[in-house]
N, C-alpha and C positions, 0 to 999 in steps of 0.2 A: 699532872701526868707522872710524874716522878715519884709521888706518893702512892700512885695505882700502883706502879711499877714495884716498888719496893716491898709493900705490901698489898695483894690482890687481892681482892674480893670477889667472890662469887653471888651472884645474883639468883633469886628464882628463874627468873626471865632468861639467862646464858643457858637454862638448860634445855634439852632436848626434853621431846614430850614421853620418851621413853626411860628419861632419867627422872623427871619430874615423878612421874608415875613411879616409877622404885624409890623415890627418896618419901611419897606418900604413905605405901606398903613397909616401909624402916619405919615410918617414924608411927603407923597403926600398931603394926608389930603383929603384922599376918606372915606365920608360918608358911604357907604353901606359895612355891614361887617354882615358874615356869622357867623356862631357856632365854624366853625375853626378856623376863622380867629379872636374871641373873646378868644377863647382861648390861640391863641399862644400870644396873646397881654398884656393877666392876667399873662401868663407864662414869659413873656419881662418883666412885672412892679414887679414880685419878684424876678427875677435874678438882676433888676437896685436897688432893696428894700437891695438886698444882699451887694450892697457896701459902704450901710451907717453901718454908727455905731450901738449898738443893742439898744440903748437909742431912737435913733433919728428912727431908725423905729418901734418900738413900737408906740411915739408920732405920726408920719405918719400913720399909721394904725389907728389908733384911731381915729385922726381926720377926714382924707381922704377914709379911706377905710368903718370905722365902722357910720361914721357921729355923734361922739362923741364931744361934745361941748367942750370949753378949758378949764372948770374949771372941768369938769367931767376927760378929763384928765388927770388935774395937780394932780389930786387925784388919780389915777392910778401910774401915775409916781412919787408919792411924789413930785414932784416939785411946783414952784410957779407958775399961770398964765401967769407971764411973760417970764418965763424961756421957759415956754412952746412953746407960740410964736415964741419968736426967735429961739430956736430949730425949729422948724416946716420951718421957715423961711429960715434959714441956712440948712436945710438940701433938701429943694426942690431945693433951687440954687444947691445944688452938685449934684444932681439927673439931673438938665437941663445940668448940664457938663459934665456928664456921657452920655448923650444921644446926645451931640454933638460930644462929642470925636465918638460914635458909626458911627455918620452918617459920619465924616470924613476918616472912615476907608472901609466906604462904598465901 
């Protein structure tokens, strides 16, 4: 339990059938998406947001979500600009491996 805990995982199976469906539609890589299918997709990118650390998704948000530049960050997070980076860096590489473990359980 302590190891789920520390580090989550996300399963095929945890997801809803409307997230499963948009993480389908990501991973075909069809253009045309509806209101639901927008939704289950925002609903997939905070359940994958949910297995980083709370450091490393704060920075993720910031910069990716809020379009918050890196020094406007580093100032949010107290960190230094470069800190910033490489978090931001290291933590989208665990997000692609979380989203590959997903598609191989497909």
């Amino acid at each position: 339990m302590r190891s789920e805990k520390a580090r989550p995982e996300l399963r095929w199976a945890d997801l809803s059938e409307e997230q499963a469906d948009a993480l389908d539609r990501v991973l075909d890589q069809k253009e045309e998406r509806s209101v639901d299918e927008q939704t289950g997709t925002k609903e997939l990118a905070a359940k994958l947001l949910e297995t980083l650390p709370a450091r490393d998704r704060l920075i993720l948000t910031c910069l990716d979500l809020e379009g918050r530049s890196i020094a406007e960050t580093a100032k949010v997070t107290g960190s230094g600009e470069a800190v910033v980076k490489i978090r931001a860096f290291r933590a989208r590489r665990k997000l692609r491996k979380e989203l590959q473990k997903l598609e191989k359980t497909r």
